[in-house]
N, C-alpha and C positions, 0 to 999 in steps of 0.2 A: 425418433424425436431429435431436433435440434440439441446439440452442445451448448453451455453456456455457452462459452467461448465465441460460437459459430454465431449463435443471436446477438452476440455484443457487438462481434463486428458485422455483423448486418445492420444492428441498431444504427451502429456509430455510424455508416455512410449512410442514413437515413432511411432504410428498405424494413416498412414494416410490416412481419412476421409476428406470427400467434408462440410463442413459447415457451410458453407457464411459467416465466420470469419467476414468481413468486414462489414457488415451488420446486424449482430448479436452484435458486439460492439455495433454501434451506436443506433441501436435499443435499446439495454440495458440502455446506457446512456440517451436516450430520456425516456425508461421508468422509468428509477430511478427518474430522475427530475419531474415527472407526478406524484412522491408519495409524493414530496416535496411540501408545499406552496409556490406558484410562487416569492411571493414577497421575502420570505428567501431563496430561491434558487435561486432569481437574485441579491439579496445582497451577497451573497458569491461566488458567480462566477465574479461579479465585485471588492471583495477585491481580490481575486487571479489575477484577471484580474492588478490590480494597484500594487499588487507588483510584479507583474513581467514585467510590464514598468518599475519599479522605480531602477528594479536589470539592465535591460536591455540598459536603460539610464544612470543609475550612480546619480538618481533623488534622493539625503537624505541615499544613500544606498552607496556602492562601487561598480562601474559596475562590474555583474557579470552576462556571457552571459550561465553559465551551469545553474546556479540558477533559471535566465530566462526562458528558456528552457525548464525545470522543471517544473515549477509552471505552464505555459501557457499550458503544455503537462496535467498534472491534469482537468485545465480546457476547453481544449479539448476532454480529456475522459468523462468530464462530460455532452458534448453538448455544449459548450459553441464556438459558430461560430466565436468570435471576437478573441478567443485566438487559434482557428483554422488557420483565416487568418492568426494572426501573427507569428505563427509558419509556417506557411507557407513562409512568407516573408522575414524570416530571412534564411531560406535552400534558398530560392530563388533566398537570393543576398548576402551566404558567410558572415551573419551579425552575428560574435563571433561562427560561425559553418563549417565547410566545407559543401563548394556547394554542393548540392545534387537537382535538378529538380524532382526525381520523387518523392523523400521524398515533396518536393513542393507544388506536384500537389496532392500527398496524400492528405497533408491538405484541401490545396485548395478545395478540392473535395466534403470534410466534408462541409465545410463552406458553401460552394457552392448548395451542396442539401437543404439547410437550406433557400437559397433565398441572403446570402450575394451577393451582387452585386459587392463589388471590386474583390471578387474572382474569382467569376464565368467572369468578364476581365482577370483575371491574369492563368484562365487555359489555352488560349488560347499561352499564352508566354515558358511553362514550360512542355508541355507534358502529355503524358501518366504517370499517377501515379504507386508507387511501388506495386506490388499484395501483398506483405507483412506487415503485422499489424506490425508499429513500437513498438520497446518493453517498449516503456513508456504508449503507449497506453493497454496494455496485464494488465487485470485484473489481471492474475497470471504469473509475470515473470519467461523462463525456467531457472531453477538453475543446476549448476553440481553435481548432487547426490557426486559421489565422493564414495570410499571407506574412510570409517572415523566413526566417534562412535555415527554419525546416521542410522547404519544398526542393524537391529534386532537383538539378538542374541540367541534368543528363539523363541518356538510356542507361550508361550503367549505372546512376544514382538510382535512377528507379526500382533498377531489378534488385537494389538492397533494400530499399524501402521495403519494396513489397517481402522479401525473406523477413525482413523484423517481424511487419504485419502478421507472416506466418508464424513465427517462431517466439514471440514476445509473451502470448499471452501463456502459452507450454510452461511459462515460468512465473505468472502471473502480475509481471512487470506490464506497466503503460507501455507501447511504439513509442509512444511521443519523449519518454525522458528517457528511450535506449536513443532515440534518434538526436537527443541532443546530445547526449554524451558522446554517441559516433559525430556529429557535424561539428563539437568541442575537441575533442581528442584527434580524429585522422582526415575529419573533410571528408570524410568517404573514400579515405583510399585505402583500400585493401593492402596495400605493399608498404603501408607506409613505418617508416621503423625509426626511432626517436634516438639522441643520444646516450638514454639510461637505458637503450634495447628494449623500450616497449615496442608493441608489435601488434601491425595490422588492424582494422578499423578501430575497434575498442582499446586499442594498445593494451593489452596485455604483455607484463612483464612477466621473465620465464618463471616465478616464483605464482604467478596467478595461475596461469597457465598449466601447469605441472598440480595444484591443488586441484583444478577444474578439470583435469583429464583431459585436457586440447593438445592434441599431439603436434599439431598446424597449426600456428597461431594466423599463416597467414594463407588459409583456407578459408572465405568469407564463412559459410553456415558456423566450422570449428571455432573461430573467433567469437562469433555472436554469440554462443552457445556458452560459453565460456562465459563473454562480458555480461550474458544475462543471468546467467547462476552466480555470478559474484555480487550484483545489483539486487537478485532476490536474496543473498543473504545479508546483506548491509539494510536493504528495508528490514528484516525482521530483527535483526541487531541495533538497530536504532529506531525500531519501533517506527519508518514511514516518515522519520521526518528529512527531506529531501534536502535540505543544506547539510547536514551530519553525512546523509549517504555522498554528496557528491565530495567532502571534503574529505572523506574518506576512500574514496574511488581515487582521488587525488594525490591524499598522502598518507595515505592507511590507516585503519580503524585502531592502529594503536597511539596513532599522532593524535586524533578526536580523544580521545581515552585521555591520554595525558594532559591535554590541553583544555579537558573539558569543553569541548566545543569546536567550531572551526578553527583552525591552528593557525598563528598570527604569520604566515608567512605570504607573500605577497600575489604569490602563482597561485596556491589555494583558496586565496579571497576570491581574487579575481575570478577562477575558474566555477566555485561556489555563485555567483554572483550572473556569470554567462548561464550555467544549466538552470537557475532558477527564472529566468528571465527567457528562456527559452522552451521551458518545461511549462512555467507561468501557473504552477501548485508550490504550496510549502509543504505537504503533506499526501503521502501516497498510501494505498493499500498494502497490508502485508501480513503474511502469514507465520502467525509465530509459533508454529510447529518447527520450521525450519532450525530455528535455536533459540537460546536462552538470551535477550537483551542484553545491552552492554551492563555493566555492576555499575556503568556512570551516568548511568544516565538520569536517575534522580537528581545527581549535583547539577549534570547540566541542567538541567530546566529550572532548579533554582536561582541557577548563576543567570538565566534569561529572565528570570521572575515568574516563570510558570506556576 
């Protein structure tokens, strides 16, 4: 059987293949949680769990039913059956969504192979579920390529592209927001080395570099592998949301921390501003085994009005 990974990007260039999408999710997410210790993977599925009652209720928070939504959608990728049900509940009964029964019974369904008991009542009200992986649930959301100055423009541009495509999803990063950050940061040049000694496509400084085990910063796979384990821990540190990860890629996740937010400096805006206009998401997948969220990140999203 196909890889997730292997069917995504099959899907993604449009080749389609039979590969139990549905099944392979959940499987995946039941195996990710099997690599976690139970007891920290059911503490963090229960903070996600309570704040997105707290967004959904208006509980200490401002009700907000996308935020809700969100978060419970997280922990439902992750396995977690209670926030299964309640994304289910809320398609069910039109709560801050439009009705949708089969999106319903989708959930429902999840929740339901797990042994929850109010759902497995509640599929009998709501139907046959959608055959479609909702795309919050999709490890790798599709994005619109798009003609724009993420296309190659060279053979050796290519042969990086295509190593992303390899190597991108190993960490469960998008291509498309490693590819902007390589066409923001070096233009694609492997050699390329900045006046603060960042270093080669992703510019890694030696302080990243030395964390990430890259002994070659300016050995294209070494680089990448690097830029993309620093990318997958800033999504699970800021929870996916891709102006924090690139403004942090920028000026480090302690400048975001103390600034609560993108840091008012002018290269950071700006550079904030390039990867999301070229990424064209506010919002990425991410795996929060990897670490513990920022402690700021509640303020930030206040200081946003979240």
């Amino acid at each position: 059987m196909r890889s997730v990974w292997q069917c995504l990007s099959l899907l993604h260039r449009g080749i389609l293949v039979h590969c139990g999408l549905l099944s392979l999710f959940v499987s995946a997410a039941a195996a990710a949680a099997a690599d976690v210790p139970s007891e920290a993977a059911a503490e963090r599925l229960l903070a996600l769990r309570k704040e997105a009652q707290a967004h959904e209720h208006g509980e200490g928070v401002p009700r907000d039913y996308a935020r809700a939504v969100k978060l419970y959608c997280d922990g439902a990728r992750m396995g977690d059956s209670e926030a299964q049900f309640s994304l289910g509940w809320m398609y069910a009964n039109g709560r801050g969504v439009d009705r949708n029964d089969a999106l319903a019974a989708y959930f429902f369904s999840l929740a339901a192979k797990q042994g929850h008991l109010q759902s497995q009542k509640m599929q009998r009200f709501v139907g046959d579920p959608t055959s479609d992986v909702p795309d919050c649930m999709r490890l790798l959301p599709p994005v619109d390529e798009g003609t724009d100055d993420m296309l190659p423009r060279n053979e050796a541009q290519k042969m990086i592209v295509g190593l992303v495509h390899q190597l991108a999803p190993e960490y469960g990063v998008s291509p498309r927001l490693a590819l902007a950050v390589i066409r923001t940061e070096s233009n694609f040049n492997a050699g390329a080395l900045s006046s603060k000694n960042a270093q080669g496509l992703m510019q890694l400084i030696p302080d990243t570099s030395a964390r990430f085990n890259v002994k070659n910063p300016f050995n294209p796979e070494q680089n990448l592998r690097g830029g993309l384990a620093y990318l997958r821990w800033l999504l699970a540190y800021f929870e996916g949301d891709v102006s924090l990860v690139a403004a942090a890629y920028n000026a480090g996740e302690g400048a975001v921390n103390r600034y609560r937010g993108v840091p008012p400096y002018a290269e950071t805006r700006g550079y904030v501003q390039r990867i999301i206009s070229l990424f064209k998401r506010d919002d990425h997948p991410y795996d929060a085994r990897i670490t513990t969220p920022s402690p700021e990140l509640p303020r930030i999203r206040l200081s946003k009005g979240a």
